[in-house]
Backbone as a ProteinNet text record, in pm:
[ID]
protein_1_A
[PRIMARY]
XXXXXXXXXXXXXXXXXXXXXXXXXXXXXXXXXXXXXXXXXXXXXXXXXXXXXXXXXXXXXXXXXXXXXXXXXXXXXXXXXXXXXXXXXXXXXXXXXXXXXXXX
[TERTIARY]
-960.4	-939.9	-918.9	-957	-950.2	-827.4	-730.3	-600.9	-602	-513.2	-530.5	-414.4	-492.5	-385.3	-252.6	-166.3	-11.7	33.4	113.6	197.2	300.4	289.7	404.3	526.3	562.2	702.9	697.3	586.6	599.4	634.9	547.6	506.2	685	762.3	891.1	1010.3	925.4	1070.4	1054.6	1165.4	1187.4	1174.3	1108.5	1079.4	1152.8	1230.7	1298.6	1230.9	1126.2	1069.4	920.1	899.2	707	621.6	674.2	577.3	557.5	698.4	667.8	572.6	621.5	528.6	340.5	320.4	184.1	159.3	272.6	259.5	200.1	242.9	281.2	132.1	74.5	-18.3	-171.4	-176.6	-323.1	-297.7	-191.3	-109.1	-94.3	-13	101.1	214.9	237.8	401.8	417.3	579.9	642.3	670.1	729.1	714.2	820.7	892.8	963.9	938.9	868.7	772.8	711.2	617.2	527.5	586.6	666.3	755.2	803.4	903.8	913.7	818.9	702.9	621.3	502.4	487	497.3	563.7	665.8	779.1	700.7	564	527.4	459.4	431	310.6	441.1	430.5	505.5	439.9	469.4	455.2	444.8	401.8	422.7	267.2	267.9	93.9	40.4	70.3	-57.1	-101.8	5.2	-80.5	-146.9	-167.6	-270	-388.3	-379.6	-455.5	-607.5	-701.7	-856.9	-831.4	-948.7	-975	-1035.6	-1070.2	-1137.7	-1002.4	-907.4	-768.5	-680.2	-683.1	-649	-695.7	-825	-907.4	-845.6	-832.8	-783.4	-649.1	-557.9	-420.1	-383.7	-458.6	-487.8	-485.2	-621.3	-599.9	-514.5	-442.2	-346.8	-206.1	-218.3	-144.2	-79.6	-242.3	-247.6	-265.5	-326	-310.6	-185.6	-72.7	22.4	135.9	110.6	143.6	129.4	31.4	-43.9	33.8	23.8	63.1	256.2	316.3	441	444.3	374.6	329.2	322.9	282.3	278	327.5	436.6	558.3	564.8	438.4	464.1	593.2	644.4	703.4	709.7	711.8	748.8	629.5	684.7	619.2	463.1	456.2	342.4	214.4	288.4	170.9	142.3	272.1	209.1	75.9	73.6	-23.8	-140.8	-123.4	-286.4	-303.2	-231.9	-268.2	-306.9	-317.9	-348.6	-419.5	-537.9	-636.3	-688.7	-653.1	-736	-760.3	-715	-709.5	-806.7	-828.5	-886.6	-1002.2	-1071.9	-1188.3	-1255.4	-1132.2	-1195.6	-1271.2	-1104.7	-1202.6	-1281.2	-1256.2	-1452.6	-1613.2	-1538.5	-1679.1	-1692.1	-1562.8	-1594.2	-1677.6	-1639.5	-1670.8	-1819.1	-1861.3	-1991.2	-2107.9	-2040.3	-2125.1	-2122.6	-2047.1	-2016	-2157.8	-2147	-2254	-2388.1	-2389.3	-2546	-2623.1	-2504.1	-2533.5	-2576.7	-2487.2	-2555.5	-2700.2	-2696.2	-2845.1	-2984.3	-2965.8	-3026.5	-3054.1	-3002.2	-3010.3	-3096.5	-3123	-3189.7	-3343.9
-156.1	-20.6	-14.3	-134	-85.1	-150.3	-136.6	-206.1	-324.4	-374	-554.9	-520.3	-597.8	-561.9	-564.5	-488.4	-510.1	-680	-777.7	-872.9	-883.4	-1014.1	-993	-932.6	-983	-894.2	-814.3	-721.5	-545.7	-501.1	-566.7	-528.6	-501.5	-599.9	-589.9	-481.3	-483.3	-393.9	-241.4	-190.7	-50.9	6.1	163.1	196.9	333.5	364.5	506	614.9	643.6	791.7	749.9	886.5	870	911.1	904	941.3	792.6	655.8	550.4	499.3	477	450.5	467.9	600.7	608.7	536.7	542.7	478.2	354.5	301	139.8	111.9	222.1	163.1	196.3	278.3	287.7	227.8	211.4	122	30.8	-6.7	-140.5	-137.8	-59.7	-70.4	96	90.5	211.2	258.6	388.3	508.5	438.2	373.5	312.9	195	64.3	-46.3	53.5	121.3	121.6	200.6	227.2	329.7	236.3	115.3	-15.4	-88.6	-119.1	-168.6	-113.4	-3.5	104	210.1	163.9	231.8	388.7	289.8	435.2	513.3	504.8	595.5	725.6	833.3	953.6	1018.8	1066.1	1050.6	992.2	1003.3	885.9	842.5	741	680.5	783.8	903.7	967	1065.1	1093.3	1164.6	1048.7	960.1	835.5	805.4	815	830.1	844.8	765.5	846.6	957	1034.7	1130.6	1095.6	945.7	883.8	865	798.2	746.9	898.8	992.7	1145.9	1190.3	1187	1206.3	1103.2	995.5	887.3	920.9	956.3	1001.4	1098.4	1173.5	1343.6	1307.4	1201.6	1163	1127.7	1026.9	924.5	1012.9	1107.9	1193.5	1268.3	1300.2	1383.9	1323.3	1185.6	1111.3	1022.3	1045.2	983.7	1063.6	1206	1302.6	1313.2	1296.2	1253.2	1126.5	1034.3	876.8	911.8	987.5	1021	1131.8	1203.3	1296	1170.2	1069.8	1003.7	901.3	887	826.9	676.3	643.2	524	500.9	427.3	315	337.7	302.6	331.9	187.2	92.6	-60.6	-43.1	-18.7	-5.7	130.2	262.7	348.9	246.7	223.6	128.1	29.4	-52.1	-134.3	-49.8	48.2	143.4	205.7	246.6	356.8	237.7	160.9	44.8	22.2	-57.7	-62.1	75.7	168.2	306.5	323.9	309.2	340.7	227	115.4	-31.7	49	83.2	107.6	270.2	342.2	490	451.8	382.9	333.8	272.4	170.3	55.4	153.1	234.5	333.8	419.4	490.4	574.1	501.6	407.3	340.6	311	245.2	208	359.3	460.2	579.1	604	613.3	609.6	527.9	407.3	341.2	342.5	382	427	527.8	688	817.3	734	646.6	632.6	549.7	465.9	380.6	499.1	585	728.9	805.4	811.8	882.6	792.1	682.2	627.3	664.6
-1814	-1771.4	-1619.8	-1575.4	-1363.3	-1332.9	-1265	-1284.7	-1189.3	-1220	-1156.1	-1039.7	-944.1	-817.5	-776.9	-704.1	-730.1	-746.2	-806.2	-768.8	-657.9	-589	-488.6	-545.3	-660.8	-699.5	-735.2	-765.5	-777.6	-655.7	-579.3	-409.9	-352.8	-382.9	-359.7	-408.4	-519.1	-574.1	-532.5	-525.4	-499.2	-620.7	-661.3	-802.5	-748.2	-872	-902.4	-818.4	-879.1	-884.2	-853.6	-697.6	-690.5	-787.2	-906.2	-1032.4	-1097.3	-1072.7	-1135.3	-1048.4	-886.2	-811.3	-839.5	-871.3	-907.7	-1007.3	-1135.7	-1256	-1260	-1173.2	-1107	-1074.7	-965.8	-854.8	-998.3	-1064.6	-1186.6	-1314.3	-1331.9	-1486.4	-1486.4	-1373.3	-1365.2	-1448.1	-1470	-1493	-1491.9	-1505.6	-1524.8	-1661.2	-1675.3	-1742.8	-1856.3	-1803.9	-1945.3	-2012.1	-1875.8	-1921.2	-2079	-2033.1	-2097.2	-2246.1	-2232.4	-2391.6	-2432.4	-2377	-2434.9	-2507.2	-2455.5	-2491.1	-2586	-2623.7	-2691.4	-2776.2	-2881.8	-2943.3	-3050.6	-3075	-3203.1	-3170.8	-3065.8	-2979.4	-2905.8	-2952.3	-2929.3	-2773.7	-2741.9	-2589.6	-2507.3	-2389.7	-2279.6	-2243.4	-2125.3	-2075.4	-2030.6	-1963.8	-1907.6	-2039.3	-2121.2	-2236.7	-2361.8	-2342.6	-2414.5	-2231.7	-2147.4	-2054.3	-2097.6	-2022.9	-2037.8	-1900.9	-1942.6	-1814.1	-1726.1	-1720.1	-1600.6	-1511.2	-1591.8	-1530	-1477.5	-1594.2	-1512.6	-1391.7	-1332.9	-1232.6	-1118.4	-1119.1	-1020.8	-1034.6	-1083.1	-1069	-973.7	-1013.7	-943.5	-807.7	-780.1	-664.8	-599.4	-673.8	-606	-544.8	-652.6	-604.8	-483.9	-450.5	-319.8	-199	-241.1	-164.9	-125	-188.6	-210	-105.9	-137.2	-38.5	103	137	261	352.5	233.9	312.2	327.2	260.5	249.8	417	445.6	570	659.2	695.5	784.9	786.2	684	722.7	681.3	577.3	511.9	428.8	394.4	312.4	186.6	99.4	-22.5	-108.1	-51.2	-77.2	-14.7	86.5	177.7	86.3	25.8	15.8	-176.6	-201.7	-342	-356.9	-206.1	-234.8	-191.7	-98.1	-77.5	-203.2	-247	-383	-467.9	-518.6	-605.7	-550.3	-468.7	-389.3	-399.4	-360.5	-405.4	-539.8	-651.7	-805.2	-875.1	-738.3	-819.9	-767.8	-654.3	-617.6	-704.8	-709.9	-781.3	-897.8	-1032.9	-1131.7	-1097.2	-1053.9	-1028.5	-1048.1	-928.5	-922.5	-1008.2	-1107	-1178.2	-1290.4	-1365.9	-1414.4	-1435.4	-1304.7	-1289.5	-1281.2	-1259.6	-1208.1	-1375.8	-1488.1	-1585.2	-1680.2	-1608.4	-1730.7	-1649.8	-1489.4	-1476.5	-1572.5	-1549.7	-1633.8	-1803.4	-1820.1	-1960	-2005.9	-1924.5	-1885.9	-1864.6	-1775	-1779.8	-1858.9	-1975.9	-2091.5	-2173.5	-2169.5	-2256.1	-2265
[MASK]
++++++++++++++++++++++++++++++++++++++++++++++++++++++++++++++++++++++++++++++++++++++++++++++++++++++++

């Protein structure tokens, strides 16, 4: 569920659209990777998404906006937003199975 860090050759390539870009930086792949690789599943990854991964999107989002305001790169806000999406989940995650350890 926490995504594995960009590859040098993601890191390289130029992606269509800042929606694959995000796709890219909490998924690892893009919006058609993943429909390829996925033919029977009727909609796309963010509607099969957990809402842990919705919540870190949201983010990446706005944060994505921001790094676009100050004039990053395209390649450059990919590997922060991936580094950001590895650390959100991590923590969502872990804050996730404290709350449940607590309940016991």
């Amino acid at each position: 569920m926490i995504p594995d860090l960009i590859s040098p050759g993601q890191q390289t390539l130029t992606y269509a659209t800042e929606a694959d870009l995000l796709n890219i930086a909490l998924f690892g792949k893009t919006a058609k990777e993943w429909r390829d690789q996925n033919p029977n599943i009727k909609g796309n990854m963010r509607d099969e998404a957990t809402i842990q991964q919705l919540i870190v999107l949201s983010n990446l989002e706005s944060m994505n906006a921001e790094l676009i305001k100050q004039g990053l790169l395209q390649d450059q806000r990919l590997i922060m937003l991936n580094k950001m999406a590895i650390d959100q989940m991590t923590s969502i995650l872990d804050s996730s199975s404290i709350k449940q350890i607590d309940k016991l």
